[in-house]
Every structure is written in C-alpha cells, then in structure tokens.
Backbone as CSV, one residue per row, in Angstrom:
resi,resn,N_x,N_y,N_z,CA_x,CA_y,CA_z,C_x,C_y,C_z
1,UNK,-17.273,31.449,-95.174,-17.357,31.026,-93.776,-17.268,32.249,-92.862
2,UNK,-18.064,32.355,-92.053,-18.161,33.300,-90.638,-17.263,32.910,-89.601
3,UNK,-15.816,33.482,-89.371,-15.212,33.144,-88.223,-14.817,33.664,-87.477
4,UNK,-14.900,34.100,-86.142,-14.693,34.318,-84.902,-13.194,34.502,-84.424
5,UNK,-12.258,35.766,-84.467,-11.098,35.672,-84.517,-10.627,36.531,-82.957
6,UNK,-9.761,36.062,-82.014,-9.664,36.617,-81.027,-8.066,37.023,-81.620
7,UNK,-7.702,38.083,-80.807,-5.965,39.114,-80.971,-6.058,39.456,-82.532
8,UNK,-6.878,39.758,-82.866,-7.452,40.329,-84.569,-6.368,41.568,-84.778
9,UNK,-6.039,42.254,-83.695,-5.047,43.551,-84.295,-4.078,43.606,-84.055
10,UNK,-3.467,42.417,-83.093,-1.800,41.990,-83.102,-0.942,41.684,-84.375
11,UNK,-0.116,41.495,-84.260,1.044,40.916,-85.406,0.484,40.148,-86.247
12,UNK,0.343,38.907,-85.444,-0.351,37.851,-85.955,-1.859,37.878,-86.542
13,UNK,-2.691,38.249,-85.668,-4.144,38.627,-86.014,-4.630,39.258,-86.896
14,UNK,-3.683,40.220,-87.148,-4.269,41.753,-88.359,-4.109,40.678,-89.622
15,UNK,-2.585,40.242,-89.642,-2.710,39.273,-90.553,-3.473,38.272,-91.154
16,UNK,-4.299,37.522,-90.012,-4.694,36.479,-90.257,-6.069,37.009,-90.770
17,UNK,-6.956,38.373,-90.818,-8.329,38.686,-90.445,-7.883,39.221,-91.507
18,UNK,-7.054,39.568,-91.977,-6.647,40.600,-93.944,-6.918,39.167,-94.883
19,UNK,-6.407,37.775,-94.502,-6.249,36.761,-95.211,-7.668,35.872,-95.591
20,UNK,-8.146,36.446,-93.986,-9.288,35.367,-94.694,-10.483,36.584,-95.256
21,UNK,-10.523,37.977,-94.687,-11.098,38.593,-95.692,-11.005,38.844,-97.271
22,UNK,-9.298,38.520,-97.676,-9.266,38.482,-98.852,-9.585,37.121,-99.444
23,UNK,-9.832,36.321,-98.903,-10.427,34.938,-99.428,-11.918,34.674,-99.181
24,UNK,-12.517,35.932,-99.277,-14.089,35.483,-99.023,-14.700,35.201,-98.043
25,UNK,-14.001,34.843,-96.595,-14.789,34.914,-95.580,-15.240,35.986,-94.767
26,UNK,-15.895,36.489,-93.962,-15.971,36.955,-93.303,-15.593,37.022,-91.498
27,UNK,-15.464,38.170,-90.773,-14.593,37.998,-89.972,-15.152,39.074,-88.773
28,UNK,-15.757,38.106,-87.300,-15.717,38.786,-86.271,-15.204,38.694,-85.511
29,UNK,-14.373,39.815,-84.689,-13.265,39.767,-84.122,-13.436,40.416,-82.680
30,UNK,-13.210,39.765,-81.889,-13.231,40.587,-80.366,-11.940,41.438,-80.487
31,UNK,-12.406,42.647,-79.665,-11.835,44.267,-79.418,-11.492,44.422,-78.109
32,UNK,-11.111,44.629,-77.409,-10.754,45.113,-76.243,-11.069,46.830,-75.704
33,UNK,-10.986,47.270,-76.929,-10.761,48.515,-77.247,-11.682,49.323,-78.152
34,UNK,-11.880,50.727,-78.176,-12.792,51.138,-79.314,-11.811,51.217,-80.697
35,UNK,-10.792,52.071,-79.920,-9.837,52.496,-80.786,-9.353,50.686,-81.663
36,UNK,-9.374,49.569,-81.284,-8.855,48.384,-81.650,-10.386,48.049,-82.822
37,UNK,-11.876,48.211,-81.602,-12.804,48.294,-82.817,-12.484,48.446,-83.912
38,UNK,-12.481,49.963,-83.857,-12.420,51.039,-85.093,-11.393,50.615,-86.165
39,UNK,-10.042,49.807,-85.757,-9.251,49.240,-86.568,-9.577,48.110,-87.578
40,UNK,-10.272,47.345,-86.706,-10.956,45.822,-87.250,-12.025,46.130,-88.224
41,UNK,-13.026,47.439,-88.093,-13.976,47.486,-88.656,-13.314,48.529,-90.163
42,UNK,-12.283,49.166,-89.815,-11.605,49.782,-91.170,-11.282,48.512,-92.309
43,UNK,-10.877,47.778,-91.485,-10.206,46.826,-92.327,-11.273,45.561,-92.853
44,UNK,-12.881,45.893,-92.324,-13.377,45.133,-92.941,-14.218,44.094,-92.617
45,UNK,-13.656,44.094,-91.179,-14.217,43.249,-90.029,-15.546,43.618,-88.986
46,UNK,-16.002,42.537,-88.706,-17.151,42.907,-87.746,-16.464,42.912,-86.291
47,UNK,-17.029,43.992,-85.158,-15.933,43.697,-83.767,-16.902,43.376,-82.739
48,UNK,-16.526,43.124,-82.051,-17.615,42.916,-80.771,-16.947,43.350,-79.414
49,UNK,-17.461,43.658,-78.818,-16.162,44.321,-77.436,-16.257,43.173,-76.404
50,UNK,-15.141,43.126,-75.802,-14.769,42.281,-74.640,-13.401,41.755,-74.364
51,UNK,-13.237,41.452,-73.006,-11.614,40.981,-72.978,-11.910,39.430,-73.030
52,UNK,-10.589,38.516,-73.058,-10.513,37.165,-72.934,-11.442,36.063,-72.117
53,UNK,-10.910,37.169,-71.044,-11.324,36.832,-69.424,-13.098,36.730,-69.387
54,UNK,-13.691,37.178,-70.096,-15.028,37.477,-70.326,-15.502,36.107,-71.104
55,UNK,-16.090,35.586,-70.362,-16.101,34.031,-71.004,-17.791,34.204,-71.991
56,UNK,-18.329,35.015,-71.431,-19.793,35.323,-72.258,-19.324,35.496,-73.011
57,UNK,-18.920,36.740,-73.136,-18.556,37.471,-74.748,-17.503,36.551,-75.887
58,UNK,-17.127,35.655,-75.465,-16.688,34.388,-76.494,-17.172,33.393,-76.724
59,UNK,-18.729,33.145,-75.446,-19.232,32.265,-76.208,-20.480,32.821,-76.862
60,UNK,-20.625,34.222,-77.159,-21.546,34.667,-77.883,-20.782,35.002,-79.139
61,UNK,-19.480,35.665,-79.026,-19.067,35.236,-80.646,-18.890,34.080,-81.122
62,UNK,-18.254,33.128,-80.729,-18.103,31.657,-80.932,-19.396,31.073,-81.370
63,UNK,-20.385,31.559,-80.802,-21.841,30.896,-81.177,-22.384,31.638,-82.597
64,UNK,-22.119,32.364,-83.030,-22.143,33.380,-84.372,-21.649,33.237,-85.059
65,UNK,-19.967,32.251,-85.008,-19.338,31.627,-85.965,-19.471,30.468,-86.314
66,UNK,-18.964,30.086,-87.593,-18.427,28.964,-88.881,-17.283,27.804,-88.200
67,UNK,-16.071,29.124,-87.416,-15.230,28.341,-87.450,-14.235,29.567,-86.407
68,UNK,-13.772,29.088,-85.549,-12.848,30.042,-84.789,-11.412,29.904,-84.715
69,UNK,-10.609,30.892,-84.763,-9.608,31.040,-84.539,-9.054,31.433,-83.414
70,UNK,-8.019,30.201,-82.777,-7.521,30.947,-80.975,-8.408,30.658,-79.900
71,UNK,-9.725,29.703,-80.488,-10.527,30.009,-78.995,-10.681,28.585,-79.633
72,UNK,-10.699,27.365,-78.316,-11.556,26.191,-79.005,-12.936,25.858,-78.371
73,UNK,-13.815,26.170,-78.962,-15.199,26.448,-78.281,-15.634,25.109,-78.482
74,UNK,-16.735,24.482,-77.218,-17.347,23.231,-77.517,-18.526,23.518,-78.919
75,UNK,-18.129,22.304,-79.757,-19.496,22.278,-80.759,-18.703,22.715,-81.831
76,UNK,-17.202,23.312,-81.628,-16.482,23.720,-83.151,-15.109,23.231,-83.080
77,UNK,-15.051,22.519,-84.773,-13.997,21.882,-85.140,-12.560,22.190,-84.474
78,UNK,-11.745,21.588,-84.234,-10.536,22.476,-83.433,-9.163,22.106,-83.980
79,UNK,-8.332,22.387,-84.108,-6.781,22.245,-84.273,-6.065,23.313,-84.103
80,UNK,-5.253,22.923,-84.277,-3.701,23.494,-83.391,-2.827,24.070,-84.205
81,UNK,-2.501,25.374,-84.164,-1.225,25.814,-85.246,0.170,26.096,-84.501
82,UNK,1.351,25.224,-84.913,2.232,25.503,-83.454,2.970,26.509,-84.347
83,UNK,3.275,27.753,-83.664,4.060,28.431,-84.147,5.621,28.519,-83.588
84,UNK,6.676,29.021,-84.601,8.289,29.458,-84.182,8.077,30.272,-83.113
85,UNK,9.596,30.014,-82.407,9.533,31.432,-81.075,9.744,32.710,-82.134
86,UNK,9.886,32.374,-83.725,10.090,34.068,-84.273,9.502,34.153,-85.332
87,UNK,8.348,34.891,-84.691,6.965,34.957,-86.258,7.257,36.692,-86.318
88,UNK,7.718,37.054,-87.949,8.187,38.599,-87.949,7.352,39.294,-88.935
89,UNK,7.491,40.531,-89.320,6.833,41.523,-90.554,7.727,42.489,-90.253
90,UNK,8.337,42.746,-91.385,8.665,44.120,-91.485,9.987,44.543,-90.160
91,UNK,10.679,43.159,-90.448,11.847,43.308,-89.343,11.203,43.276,-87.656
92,UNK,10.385,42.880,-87.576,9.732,43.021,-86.181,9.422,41.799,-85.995
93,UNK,9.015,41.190,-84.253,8.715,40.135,-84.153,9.195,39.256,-83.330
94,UNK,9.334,38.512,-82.230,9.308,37.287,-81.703,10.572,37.281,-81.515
95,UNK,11.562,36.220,-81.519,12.936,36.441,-80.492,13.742,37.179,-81.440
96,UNK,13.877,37.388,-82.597,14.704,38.412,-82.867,14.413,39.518,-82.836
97,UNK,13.368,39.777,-82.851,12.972,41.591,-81.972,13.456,41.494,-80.523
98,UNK,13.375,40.599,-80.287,13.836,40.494,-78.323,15.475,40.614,-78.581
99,UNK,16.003,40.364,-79.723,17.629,40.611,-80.005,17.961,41.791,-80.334
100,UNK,16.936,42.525,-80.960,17.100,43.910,-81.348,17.059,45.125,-80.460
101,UNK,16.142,44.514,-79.709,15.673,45.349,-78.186,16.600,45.759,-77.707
102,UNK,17.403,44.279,-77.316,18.584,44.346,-76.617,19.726,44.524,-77.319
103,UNK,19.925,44.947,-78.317,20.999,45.251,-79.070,21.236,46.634,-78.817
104,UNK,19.709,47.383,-79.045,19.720,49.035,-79.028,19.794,49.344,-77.588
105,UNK,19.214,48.630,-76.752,19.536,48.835,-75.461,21.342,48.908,-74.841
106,UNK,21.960,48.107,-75.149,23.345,47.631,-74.775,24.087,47.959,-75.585
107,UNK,23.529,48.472,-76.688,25.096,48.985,-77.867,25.855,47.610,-78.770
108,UNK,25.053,46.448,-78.382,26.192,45.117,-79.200,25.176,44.345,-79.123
109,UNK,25.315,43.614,-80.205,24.180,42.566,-81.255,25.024,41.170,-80.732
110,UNK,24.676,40.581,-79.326,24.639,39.745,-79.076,24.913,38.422,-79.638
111,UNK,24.971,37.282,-79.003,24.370,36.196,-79.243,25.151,35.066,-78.263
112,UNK,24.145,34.663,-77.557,24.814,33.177,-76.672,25.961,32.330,-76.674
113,UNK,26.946,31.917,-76.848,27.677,30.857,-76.881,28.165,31.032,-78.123
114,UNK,28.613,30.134,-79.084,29.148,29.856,-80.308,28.082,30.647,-81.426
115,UNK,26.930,30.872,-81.376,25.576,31.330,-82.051,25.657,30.498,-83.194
116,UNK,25.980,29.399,-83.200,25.460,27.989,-83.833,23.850,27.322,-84.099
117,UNK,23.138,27.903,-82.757,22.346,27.117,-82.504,21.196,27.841,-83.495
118,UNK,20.292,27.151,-83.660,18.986,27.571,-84.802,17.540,28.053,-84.679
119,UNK,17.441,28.804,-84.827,15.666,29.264,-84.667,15.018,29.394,-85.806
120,UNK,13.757,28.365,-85.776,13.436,28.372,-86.958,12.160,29.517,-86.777
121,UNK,11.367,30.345,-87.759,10.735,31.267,-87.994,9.766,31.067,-89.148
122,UNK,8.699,32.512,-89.218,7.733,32.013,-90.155,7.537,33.636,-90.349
123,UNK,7.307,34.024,-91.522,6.592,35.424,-91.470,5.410,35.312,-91.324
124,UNK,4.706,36.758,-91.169,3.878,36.890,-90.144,2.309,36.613,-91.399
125,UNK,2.606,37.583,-92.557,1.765,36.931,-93.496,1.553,35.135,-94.112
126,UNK,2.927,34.544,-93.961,2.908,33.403,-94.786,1.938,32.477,-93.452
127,UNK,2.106,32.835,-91.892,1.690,32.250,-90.926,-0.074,32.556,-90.920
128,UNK,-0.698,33.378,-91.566,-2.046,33.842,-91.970,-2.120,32.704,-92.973
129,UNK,-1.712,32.904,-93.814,-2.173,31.788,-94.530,-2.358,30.109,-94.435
130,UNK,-1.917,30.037,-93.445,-1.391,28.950,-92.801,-2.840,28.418,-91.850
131,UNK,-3.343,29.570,-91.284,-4.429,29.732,-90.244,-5.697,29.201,-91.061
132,UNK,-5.769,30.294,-92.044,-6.915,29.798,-93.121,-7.134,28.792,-93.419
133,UNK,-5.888,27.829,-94.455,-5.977,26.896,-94.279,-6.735,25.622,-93.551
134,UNK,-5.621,26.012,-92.389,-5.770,25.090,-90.993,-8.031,25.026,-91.204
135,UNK,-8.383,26.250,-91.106,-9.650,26.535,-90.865,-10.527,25.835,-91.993
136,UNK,-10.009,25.776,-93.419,-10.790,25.471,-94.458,-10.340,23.812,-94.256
137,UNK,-9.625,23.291,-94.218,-9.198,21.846,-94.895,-8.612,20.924,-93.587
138,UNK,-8.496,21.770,-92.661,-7.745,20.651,-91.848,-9.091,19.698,-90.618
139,UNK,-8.547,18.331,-90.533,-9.334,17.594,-89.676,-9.628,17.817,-88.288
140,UNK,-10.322,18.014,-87.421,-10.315,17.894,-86.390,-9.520,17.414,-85.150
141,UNK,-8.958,17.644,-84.166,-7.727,17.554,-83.430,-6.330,17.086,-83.991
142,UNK,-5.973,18.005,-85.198,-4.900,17.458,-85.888,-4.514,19.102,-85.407
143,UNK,-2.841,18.909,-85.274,-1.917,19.998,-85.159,-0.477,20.382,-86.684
144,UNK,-0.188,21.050,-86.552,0.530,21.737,-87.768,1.400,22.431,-87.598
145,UNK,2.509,22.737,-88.395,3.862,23.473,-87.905,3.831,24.940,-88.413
146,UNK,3.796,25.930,-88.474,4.148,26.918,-89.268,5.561,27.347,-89.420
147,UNK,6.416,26.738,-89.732,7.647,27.279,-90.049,8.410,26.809,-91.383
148,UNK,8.804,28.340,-91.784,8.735,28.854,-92.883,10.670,28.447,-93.226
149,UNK,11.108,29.361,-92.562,12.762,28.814,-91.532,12.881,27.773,-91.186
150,UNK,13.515,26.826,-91.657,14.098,25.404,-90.153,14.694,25.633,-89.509
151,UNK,15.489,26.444,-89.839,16.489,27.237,-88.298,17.357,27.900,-89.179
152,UNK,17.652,29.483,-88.344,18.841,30.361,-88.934,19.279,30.266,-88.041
153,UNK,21.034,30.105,-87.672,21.670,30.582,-86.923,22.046,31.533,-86.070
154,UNK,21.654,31.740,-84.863,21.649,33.202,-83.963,23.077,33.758,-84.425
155,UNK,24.147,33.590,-84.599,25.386,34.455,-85.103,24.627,35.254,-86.073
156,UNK,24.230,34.318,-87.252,24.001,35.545,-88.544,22.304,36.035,-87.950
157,UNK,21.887,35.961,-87.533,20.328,36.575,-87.034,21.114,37.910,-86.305
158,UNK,22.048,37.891,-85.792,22.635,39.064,-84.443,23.755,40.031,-85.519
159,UNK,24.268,39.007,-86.245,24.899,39.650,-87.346,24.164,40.582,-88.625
160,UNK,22.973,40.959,-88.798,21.981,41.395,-89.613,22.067,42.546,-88.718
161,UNK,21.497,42.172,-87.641,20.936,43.361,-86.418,21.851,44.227,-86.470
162,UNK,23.406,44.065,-85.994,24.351,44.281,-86.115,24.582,45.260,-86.695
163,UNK,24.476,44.788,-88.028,24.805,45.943,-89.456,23.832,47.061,-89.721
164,UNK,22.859,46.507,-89.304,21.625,47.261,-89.553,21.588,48.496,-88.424
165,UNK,21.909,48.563,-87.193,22.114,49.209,-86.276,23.474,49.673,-86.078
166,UNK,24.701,49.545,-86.981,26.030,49.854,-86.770,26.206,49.579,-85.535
167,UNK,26.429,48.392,-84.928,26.451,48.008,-83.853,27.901,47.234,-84.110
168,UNK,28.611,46.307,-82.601,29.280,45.715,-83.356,28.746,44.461,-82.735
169,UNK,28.987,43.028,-83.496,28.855,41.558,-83.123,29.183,40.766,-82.428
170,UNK,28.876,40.241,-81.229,29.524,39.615,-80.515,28.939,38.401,-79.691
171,UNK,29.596,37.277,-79.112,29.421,36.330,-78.174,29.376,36.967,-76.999
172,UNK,28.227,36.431,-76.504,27.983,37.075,-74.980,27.468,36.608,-73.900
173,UNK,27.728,35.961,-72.866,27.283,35.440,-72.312,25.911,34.591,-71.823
174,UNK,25.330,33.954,-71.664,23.574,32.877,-71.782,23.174,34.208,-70.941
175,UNK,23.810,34.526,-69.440,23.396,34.925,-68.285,22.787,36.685,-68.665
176,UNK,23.204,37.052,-70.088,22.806,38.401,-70.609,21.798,38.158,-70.957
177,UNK,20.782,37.344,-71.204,19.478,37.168,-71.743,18.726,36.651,-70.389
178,UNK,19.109,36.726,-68.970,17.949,36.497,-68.208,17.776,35.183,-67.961
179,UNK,16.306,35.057,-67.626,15.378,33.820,-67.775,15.454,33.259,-69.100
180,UNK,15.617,34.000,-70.561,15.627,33.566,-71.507,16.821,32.847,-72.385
181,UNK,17.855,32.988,-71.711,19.305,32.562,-71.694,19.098,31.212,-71.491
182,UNK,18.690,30.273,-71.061,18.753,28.863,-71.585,17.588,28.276,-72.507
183,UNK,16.909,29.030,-73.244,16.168,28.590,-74.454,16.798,29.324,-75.801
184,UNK,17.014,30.590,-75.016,17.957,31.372,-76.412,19.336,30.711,-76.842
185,UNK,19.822,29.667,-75.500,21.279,28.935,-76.317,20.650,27.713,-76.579
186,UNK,19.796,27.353,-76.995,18.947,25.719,-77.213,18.895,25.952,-79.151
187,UNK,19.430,24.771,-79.281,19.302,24.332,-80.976,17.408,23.799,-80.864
188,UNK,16.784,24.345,-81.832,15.919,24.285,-82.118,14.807,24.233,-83.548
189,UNK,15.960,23.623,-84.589,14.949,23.608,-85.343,13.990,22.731,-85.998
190,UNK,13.212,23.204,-86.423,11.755,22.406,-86.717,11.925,22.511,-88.609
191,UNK,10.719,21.602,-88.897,9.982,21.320,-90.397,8.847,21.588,-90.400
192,UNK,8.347,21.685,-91.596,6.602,21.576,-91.921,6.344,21.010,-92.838
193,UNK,7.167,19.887,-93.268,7.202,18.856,-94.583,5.504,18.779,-94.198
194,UNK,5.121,18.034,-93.106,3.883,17.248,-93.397,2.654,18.477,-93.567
195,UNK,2.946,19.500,-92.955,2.056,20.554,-93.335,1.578,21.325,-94.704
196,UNK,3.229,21.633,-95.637,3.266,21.735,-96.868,2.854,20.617,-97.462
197,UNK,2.600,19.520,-97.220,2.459,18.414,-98.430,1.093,18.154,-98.074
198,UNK,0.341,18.290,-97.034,-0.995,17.689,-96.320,-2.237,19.161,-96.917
199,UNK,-1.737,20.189,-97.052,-2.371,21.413,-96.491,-2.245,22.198,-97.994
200,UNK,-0.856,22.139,-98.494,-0.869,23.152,-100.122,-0.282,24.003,-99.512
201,UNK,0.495,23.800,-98.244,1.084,25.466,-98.141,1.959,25.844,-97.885
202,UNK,2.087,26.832,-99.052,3.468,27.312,-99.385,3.728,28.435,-99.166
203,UNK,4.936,28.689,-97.896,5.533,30.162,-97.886,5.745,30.850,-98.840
204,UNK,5.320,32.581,-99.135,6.452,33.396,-100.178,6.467,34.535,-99.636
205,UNK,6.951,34.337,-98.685,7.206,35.932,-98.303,9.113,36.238,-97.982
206,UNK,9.354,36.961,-97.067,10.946,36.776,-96.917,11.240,35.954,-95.783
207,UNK,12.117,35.425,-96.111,12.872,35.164,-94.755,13.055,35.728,-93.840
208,UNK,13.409,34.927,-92.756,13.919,36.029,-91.684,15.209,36.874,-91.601
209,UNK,16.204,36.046,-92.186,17.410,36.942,-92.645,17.313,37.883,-93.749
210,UNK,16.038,37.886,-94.456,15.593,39.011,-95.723,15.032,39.890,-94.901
211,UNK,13.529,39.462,-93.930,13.234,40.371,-93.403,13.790,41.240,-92.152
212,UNK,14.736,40.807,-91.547,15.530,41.605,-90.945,16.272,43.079,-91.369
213,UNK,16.430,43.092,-92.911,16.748,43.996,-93.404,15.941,45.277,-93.645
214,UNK,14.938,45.049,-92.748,13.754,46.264,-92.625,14.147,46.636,-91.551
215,UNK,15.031,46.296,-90.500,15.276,46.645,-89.235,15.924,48.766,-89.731
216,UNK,15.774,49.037,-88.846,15.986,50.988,-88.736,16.734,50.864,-88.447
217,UNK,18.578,52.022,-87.965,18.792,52.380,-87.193,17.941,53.214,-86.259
C-alpha cells in the first residue's frame, strides 16, 4: 500500500514511516524542510515539500495515496488512533518529559498532590504499530486506544526521574505545573482490551517505568 504520512520525522512519525516501510508499504511523507526531506528520503521514504497549512500540497499527496495517515482526506478510508498524554522512546516523550523538563529545571522531581493518580502511556514504536494496523484492517470511522500502560502512578513516574537525575522526590503543589496542574492531578487511566483483541495488537517494547531508565543525568 502507498500511504501518505504527515509529521513523518517527529517522535511519533519517524516511527510510524520505519513500520510500515518495514512491512512492505511504501511511504510519502510531507517535509517542511529540506534538511526533514533529506531525513525521510534516508530512511526510505518518498518526501514532498509543504507545510500543513498548504491545503494543495495534501491534497496532491493524499491523491497519490492508498491510505493516509493524520490527514482525513475526502474519498479515503478514515479512523482515529487516540493516543496517551505519554507516548515515549528512549526516556523521552509526552508528560513525563514535561516532568523531566521540570525536574532539571527546579532541582526536584515533582509530582501533584498524593501522586496517586495514573497516566496511562504507549511507546513510541509499539504506537507505530498500532497505526499500521489501524491502516491495514481497521473499518471505516471506527476509533482505537493506543495504550500500552493503563496508568502508572505520577509518584513512581517522578520517582524514576528522580533517581535518574539525583534529584530529590517530592509532593508539590498542582499550581507548579501552570495551566497543566489540573490535568496533571486528574486520575486517568485508560485500556485497549477492544483494540488488542479486534486488531492483533500487541505491545513489546518497555514500559514507561522501563523506559524512563534511559533518562541522562
């Protein structure tokens, strides 16, 4: 299949455009950039230049593809992949990089209230595979969970960081996270029973409390 992949060299994207090239499809990807080109086309990919905002240039890739990813173009199949607020690789990633940020920033590995509450997560490869999927087998306006995590506890998520940064651990106020201080103290976790059982798909990559342990001082 020929598919049309927009944010191809983000976190998420590089991933998803390695996955379905290693499964036989092929893969054109809008660039923003030469230097972003030049990345997509190392790795295998066809690029085409343009930003988002450029509504031609997506519906001339979109019209060249099988099947798109991120864009729902009229005339192609569509569904929905909902992702965790923490899709990671390699210790990086989504709200616990936003914990790490602020850990190295402030000297102390945080966490809201009691750090009870749960974030569930997906790595960033197992969430590629997930995409493919979605692209090969799934029905038309049907949506899907990617989470890999049902929820880790922000204590031990801040407690990883923590160690990993010789930092020390602590409860800290909602009002230290901003705007993000009343979703960061929100219990939140999710399943993907119906996704794994509907779809064949099965995480194996690390966890998020495994992959945290890539974190640097």
């Amino acid at each position: 299949m020929r598919v049309f992949v927009t944010g191809g060299t983000g976190l998420i994207g590089s991933a998803v455009v390695a996955e379905l090239l290693g499964h036989g499809h092929t893969v054109l990807a809008l660039a923003r950039s030469g230097s972003s080109a030049a990345v997509l086309e190392t790795e295998g990919a066809e690029s085409i230049r343009g930003e988002l905002a450029d509504l031609g240039t997506l519906r001339a890739g979109a019209a060249k593809a099988d099947g798109v990813i991120h864009l729902a173009s009229r005339g192609v199949r569509s569904a929905a992949v909902r992702m965790p607020r923490t899709v990671h690789n390699e210790g990086r990633g989504g709200f616990a990089g936003l914990l790490t940020d602020m850990a190295r920033r402030t000297g102390v590995s945080g966490y809201p209230g009691a750090g009870a509450q749960r974030w569930p997560a997906v790595h960033a490869l197992d969430a590629a595979v997930l995409f493919r999927l979605v692209l090969e087998k799934a029905p038309a306006g049907t949506a899907w969970h990617a989470v890999s995590d049902q929820g880790d506890a922000v204590r031990d998520i801040a407690t990883v960081i923590g160690r990993r940064l010789g930092l020390p651990v602590e409860a800290v106020s909602q009002e230290t996270f901003g705007p993000l201080g009343p979703i960061f103290a929100t219990d939140q976790p999710s399943t993907s029973t119906h996704t794994r059982q509907a779809l064949g798909w099965e995480p194996r990559q690390l966890s998020l409390l495994e992959d945290l342990e890539n974190i640097q001082p």
